[in-house]
C-alpha positions in Angstrom: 8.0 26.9 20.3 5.1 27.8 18.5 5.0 31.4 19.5 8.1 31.5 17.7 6.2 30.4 14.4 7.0 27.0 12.8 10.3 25.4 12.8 11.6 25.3 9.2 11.9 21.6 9.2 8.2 21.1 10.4 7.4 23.8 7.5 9.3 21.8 5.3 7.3 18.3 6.3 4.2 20.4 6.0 5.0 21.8 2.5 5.8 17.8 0.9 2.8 16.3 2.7 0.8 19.4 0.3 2.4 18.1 -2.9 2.1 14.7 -1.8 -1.0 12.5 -3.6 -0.2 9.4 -0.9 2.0 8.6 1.9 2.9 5.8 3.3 4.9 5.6 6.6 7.7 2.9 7.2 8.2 2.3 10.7 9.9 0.0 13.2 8.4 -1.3 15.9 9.5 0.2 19.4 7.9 -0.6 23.2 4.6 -2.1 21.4 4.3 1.1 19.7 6.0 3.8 16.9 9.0 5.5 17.6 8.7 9.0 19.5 10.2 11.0 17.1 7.7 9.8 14.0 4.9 10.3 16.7 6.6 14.4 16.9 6.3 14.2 13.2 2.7 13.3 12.9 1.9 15.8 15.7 3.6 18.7 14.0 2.3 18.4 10.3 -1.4 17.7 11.6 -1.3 21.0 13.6 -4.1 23.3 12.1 -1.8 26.2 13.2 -1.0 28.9 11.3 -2.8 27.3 8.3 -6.4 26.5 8.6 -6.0 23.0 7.7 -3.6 20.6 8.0 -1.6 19.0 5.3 -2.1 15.2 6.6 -6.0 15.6 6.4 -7.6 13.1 4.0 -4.4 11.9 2.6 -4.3 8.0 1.2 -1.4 6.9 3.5 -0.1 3.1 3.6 1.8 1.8 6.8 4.5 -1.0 7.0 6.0 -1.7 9.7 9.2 -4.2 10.8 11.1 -5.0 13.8 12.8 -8.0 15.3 10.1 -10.0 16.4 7.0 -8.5 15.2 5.8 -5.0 13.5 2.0 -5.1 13.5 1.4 -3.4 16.9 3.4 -0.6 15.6 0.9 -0.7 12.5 -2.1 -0.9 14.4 -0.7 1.8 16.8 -0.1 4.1 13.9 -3.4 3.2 12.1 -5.1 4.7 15.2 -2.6 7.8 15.0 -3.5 8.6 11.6 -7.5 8.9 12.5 -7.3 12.2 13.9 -6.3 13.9 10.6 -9.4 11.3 8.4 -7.1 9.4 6.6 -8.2 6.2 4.6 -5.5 4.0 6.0 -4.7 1.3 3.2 -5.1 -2.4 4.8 -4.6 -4.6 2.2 -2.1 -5.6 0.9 0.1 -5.5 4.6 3.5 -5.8 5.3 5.3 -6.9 8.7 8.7 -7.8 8.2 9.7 -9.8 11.1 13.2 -10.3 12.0 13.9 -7.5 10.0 18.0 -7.6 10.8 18.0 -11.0 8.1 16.5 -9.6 5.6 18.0 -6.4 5.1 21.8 -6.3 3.7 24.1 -3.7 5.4 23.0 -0.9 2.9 19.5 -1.1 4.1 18.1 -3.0 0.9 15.7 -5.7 1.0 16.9 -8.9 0.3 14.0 -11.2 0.8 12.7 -11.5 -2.9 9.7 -12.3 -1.7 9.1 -9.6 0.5 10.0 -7.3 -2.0 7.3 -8.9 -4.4 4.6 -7.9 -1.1 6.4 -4.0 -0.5 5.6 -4.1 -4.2 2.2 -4.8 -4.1 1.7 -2.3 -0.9 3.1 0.5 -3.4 0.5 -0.6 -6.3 -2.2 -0.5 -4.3 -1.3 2.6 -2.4 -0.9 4.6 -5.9 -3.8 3.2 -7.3 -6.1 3.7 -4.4 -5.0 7.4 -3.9 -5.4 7.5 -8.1 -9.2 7.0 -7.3 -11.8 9.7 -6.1 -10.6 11.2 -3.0 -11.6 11.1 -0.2 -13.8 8.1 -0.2 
């Protein structure tokens, strides 16, 4: 596929992760680990090629994670991912929404007041982290 040049929806990932100051990845928690297809996402915007450096390096990213029954292998898993490119991976604060099908109403909004206080916090500290010198 590459030989072809770059798909435009990779070159599209590629070009927001450039603009981007911070990222920070929502996943679910699938087999002890990330979803596939956010995997194929990570793997095409951290390719060095055509450009000789790729958009994910060095960026502030935050990871939260949910699922049924747990959420912070899927974290953990995706902390790990993000190493290859040097990204500070934000801690603390964490989220792990367990049981994630109660506190989410059928539009997909948060319901749990007091995990939308913590996903608050997360996005503070994730724009004021990548606010400070980068890359520390």
């Amino acid at each position: 596929m590459e030989a072809q040049g770059t798909p435009a929806p990779v070159q599209a990932l590629r070009n927001a992760l450039r603009e981007a100051d911070a990222i920070l990845i929502a996943t679910p928690e699938y087999n002890y680990s990330i979803p596939g297809v956010l995997k194929n996402a990570i793997d095409w915007a951290s390719r060095a090629t055509p450009d000789p450096d790729s958009p994910l390096d060095n960026l502030p990213v935050a990871v939260i994670g949910a699922s049924g029954g747990g959420g912070i292998r899927a974290i953990m898993h995706m902390r790990q991912i993000l190493l290859h490119n040097n990204n500070q991976v934000l801690t603390k604060p964490q989220l792990v929404i367990s049981r994630a099908r109660k506190e989410f109403d059928e539009s997909g909004r948060l319901i749990n007041p007091a995990l939308r206080e913590r996903l608050q916090n997360v996005l503070v500290a994730l724009r004021n982290w990548s606010a400070s010198p980068w890359p520390i």
